[in-house]
C-alpha positions in Angstrom: 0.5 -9.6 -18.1 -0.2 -9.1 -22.1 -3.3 -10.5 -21.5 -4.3 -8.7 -18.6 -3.4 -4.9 -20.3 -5.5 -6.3 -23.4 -8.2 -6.6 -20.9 -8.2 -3.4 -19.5 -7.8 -1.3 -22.2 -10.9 -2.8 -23.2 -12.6 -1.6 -19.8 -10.8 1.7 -20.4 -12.5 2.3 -23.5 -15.9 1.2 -22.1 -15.4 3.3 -19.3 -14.6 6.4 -21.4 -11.7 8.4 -19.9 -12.6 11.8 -21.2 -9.7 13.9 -22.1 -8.5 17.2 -20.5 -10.5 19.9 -20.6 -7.9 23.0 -19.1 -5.4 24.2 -21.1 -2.1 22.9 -20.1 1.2 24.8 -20.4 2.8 24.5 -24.0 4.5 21.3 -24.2 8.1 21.7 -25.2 9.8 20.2 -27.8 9.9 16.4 -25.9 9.8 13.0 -28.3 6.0 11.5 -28.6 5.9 8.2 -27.4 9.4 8.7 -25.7 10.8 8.1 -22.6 13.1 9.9 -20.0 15.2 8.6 -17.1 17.3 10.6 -14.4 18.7 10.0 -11.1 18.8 12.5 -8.1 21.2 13.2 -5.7 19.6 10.8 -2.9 20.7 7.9 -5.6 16.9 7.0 -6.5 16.1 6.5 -10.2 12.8 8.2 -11.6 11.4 7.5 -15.2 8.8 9.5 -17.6 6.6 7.5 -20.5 4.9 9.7 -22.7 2.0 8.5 -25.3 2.5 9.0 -28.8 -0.4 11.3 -28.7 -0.8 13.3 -25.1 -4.6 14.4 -23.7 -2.3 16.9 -21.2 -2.6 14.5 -18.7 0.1 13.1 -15.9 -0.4 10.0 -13.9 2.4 9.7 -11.0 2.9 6.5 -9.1 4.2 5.4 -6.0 5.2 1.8 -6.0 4.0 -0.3 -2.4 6.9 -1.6 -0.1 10.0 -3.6 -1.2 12.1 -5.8 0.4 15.5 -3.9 2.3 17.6 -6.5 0.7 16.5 -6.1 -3.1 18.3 -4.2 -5.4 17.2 -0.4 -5.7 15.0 -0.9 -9.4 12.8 1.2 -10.9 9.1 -0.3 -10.2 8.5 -1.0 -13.9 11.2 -3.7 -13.6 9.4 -5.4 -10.7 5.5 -4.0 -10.0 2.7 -6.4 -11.6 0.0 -3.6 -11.4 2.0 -0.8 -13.1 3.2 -3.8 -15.1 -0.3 -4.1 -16.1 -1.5 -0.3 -16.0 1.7 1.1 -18.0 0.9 0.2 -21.5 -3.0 1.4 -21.2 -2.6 4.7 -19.4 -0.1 5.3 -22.6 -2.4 4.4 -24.9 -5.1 6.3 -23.9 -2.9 9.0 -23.9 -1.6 9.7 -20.4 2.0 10.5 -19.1 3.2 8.2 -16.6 5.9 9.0 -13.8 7.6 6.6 -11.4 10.7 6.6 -9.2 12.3 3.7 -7.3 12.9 6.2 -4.0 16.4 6.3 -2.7 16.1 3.6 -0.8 13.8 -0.1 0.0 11.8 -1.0 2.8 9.9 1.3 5.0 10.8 4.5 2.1 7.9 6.4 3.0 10.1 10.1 3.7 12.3 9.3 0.8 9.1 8.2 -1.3 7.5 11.5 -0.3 10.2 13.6 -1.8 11.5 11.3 -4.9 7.9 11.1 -5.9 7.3 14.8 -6.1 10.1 15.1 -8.1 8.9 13.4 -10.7 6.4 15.5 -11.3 9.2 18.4 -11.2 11.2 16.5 -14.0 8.1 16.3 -15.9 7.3 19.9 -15.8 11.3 20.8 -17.1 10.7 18.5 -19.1 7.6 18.6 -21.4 5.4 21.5 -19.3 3.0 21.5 -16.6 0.2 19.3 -17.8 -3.5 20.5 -17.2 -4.1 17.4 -14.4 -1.9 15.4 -12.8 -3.0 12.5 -10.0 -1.5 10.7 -7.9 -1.4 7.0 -7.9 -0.6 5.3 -5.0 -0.4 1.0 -3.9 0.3 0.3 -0.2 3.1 2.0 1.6 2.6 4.5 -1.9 -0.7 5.3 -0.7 0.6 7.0 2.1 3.1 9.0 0.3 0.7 10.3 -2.2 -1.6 10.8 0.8 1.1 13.2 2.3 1.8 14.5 -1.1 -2.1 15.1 -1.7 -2.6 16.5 1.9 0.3 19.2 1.8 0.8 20.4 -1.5 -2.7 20.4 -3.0 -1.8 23.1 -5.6 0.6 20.8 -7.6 -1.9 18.0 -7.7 -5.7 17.1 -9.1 -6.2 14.0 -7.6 -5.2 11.2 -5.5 -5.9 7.6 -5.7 -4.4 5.4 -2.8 -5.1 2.0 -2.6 -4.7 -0.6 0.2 -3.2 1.8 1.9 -2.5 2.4 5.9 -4.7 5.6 5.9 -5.1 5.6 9.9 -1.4 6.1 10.1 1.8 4.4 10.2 1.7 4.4 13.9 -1.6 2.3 13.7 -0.3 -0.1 11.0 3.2 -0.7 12.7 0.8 -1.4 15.8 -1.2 -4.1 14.3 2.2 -5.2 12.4 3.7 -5.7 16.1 0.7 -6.9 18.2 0.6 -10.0 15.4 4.4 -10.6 17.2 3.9 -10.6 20.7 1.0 -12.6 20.7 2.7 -15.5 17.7 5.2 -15.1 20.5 3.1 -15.8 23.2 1.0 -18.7 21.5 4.2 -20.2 19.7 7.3 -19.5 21.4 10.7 -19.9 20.7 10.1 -20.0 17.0 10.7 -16.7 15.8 14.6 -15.9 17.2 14.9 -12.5 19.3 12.0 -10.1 20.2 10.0 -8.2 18.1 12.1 -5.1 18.5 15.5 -7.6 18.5 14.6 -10.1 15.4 17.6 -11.6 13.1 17.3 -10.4 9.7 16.2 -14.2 8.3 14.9 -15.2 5.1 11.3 -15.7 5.1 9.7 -17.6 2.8 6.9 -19.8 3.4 6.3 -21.8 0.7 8.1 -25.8 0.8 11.6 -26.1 -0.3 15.1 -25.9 0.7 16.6 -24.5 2.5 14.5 -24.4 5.4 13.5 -21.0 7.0 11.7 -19.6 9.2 9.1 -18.4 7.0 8.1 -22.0 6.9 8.2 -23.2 10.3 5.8 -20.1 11.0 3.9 -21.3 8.6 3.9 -25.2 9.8 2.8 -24.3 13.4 0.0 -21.5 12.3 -1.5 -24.6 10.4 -0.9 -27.3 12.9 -1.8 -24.6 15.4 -5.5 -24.1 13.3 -6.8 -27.3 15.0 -4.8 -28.8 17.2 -5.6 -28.8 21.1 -6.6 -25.3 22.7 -6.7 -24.2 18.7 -3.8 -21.6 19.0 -3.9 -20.0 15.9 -7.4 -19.0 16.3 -6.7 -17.4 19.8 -4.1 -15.6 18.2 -6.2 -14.3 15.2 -9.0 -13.8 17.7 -6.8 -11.4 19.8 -5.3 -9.4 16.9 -8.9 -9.1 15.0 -7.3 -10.2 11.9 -10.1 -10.4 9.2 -10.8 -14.0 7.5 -13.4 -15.7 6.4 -11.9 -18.9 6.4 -9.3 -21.1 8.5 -7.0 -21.0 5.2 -7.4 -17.4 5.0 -6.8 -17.2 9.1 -3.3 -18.7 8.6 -2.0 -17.3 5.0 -2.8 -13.7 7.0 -0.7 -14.2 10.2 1.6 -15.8 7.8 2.1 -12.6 5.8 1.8 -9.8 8.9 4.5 -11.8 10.6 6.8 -12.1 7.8 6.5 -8.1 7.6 7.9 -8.0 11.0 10.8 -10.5 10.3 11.6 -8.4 6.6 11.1 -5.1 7.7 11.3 -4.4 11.9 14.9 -4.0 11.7 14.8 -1.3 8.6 12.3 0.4 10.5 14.2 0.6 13.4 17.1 2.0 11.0 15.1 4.8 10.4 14.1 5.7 13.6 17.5 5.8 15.4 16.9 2.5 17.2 13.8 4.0 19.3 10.8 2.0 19.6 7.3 3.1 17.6 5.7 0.2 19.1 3.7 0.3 22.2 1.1 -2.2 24.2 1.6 -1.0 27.5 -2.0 -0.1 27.9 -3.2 -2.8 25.0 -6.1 -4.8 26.5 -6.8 -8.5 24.4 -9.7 -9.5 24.2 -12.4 -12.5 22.6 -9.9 -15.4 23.8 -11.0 -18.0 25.7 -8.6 -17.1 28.8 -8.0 -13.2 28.4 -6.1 -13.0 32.0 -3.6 -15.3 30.9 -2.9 -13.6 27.5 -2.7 -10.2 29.0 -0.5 -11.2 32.0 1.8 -13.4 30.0 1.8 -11.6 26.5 5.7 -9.2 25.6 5.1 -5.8 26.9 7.0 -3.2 24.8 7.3 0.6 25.4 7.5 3.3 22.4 10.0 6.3 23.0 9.3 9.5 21.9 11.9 9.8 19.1 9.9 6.5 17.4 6.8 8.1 17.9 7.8 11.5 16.2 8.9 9.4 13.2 5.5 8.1 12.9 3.7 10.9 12.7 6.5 12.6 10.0 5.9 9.5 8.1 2.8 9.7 8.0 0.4 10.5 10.4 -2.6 11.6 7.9 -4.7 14.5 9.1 -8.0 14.1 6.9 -7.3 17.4 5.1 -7.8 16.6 1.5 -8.8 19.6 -0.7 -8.5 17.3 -3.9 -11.2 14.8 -5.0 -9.7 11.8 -3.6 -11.1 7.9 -4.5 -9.2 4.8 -1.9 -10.0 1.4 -3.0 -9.3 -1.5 -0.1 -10.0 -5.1 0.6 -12.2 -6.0 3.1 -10.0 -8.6 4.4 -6.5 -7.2 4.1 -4.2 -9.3 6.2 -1.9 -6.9 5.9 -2.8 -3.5 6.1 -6.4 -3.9 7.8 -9.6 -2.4 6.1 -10.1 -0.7 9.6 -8.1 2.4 8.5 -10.4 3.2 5.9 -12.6 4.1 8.6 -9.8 6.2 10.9 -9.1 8.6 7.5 -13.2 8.7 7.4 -13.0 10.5 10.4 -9.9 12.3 10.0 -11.8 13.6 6.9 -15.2 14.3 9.1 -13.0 16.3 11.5 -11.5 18.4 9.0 -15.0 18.9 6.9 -13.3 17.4 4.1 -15.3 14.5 3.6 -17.1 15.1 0.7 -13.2 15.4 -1.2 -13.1 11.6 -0.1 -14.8 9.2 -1.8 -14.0 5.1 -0.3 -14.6 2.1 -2.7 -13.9 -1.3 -0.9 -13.8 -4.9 -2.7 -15.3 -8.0 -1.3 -12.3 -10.1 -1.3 -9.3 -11.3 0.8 -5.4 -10.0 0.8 -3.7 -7.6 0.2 -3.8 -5.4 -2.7 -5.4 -8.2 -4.5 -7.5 -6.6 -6.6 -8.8 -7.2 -10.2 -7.6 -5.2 -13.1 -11.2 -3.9 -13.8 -11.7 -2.8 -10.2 -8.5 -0.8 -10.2 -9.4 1.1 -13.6 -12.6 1.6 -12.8 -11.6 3.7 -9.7 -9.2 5.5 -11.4 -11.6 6.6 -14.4 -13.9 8.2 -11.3 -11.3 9.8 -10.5 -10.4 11.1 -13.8 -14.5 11.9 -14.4 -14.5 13.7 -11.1 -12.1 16.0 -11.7 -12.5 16.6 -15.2 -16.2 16.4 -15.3 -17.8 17.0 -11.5 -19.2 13.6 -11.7 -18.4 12.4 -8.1 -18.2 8.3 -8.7 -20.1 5.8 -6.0 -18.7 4.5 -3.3 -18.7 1.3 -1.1 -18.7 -2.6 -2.9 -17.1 -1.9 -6.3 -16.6 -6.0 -6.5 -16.0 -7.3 -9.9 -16.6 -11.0 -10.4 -14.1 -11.9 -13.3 -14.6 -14.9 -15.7 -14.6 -18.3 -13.5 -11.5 -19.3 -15.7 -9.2 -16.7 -14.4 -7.2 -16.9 -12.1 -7.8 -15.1 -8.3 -5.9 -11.8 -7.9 -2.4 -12.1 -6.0 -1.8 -10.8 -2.4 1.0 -8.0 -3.5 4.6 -9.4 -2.8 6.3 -8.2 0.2 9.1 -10.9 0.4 
């Protein structure tokens, strides 16, 4: 990780970060180079950094989905890219905020209101700064979409990356639809129902003990050629992007182990009810359709697990604040197709030209280069401070051939 921050603190300084130009408020009399911790009432853990010399600047972020079962941490102690981002932002002379949220898993309410709080510490703190953005990595991107979308005023800019822009409803959608049809096509090996599923460990990768994690991911690669080609019907009906067989399997691999990690949390949340429908789902592109569609789970959603959706978070496109998303094109997990939902959400509003979309050639999830994330971030920065509006579409980087490829982010 050394390595990597060495690396982009070099881009950082090619790329130029200009320094605030608006006054902020006077900072009071808080440590250069310090850093503050606190807890709120809801039991999550927040944390300030401040440079030893400040530009008046605040970077909040809000960490991607953790497992229900961890331990409640702090995302310094456990999140590669603010692992990586921390010790540059600092040094070119941002404040960075962070909170664990008061709880794991599917956090986005508490995420909404924990992360906003940190910029309310940081305001009692050291003052109001003269820009602060918002920072945001998978489930994060739709809290600082929310945080962006409702309370403009408090905020300059928002960042969101990889994130389910189209909605949760859409995302928890594709999350189940990956379910019922590895249920259909593989039976029997998942235990339960997608809205009745064990709480197992998942964990795909050889070893002891045995899981289910790896017996999904022995019959996805058995299933990848043997007769009638299963895995492919399934990927086929679900419309999972891959360029590859290997990138077919790894995918499914990673959706369904989403489902077997996270349904039950979810569920937690919403009172039991169901935010999952397919009643009027129509699958298509296999090679029998009719059987798929007559044999395939039905499940119904229920109003109360619809509601919850839309709280958390249906976006509604109105972003008043330069905004800059940066996404895979084949994201296994949270598909590139919602990039194109908030595009019209945007459109509908008249908002579009707040929004500006950068997308990297590349498959998983979050699995982005360091350059590629600092470079959206510093048209962000520009934007705001400057007017410069930064380019959209392929913002690939092609990194030395001796580095190694950029990490799906870790979900279990």
């Amino acid at each position: 990780m050394l390595r990597i921050a060495k690396l982009v603190s070099i881009v950082l300084l090619i790329l130029a970060i200009p320094a605030a130009s608006m006054a902020a408020t006077k900072p009071k009399p808080a440590i250069s180079g310090a850093s503050y911790t606190g807890t709120l009432g809801d039991g999550s853990m927040w944390e300030i950094d401040l440079p030893s010399s400040w530009n008046h600047q605040l970077v909040i972020y809000a960490h991607g989905i953790v497992d229900p079962q961890a331990p409640l941490a702090l995302p310094s102690t456990n999140d590669a890219l603010l692992e990586a981002m921390l010790p540059v932002l600092l040094e070119e002379g941002f404040a960075v905020g962070y909170s664990s949220y008061a709880s794991n898993g599917f956090a986005i309410q508490q995420g909404i209101y924990d992360t906003d709080q940190v910029r309310v510490a940081f305001d009692q703190i050291v003052g109001k700064p003269a820009y602060t953005y918002l920072v945001g990595l998978s489930l994060g991107s739709a809290i600082v979409t929310e945080l962006a979308e409702n309370n403009p005023k408090n905020y300059s800019g928002v960042l969101p990356m990889c994130g389910l822009l189209g909605g949760s409803g859409l995302e928890v959608n594709y999350i189940g639809n990956s379910r019922v049809l590895f249920d259909y096509y593989f039976p029997g090996v998942i235990p339960g129902t997608l809205l009745t599923t064990p709480l197992l460990p998942y964990d795909p990768t050889p070893g002891d003990p045995a899981n289910i994690g790896q017996l999904v991911a022995y019959d996805l690669t058995v299933g990848a050629t043997s007769t009638g080609t299963p895995t492919v019907e399934l990927g086929t009906a679900l419309q999972i992007e891959a360029a590859s067989g290997t990138e077919l399997v790894e995918g499914l691999i990673y959706a369904l182990g989403f489902d077997v990690r996270y349904m039950n949390d979810l569920l937690s949340r919403t009172g039991g009810s169901s935010p999952y429908s397919n009643t009027t789902t129509h699958y298509v592109g296999t090679t029998n359709d009719k059987a798929l569609n007559t044999g395939v789970e039905r499940v119904k959603s229920t109003y109360a697990g619809l509601v919850y959706m839309g709280e958390y978070y249906q976006p509604s496109g109105n972003i008043q604040i330069p905004m800059v998303t940066l996404h895979t094109s084949r994201d296994p997990l949270v598909p590139f197709w919602h990039e194109g939902f908030y595009l019209s959400y945007a459109q509908g509003k008249r908002r579009n030209g707040n929004l500006v979309q950068q997308v990297v050639n590349r498959w998983g999830h979050c699995a982005f280069e360091p350059e590629e994330v600092f470079n959206a971030f510093s048209g962000l920065v520009g934007w705001v401070a400057n007017g410069t509006k930064p380019s959209g579409g392929n913002v690939t980087y092609n990194p030395p051939v001796d580095r190694p490829a950029p990490a799906s982010l870790k979900i279990f």
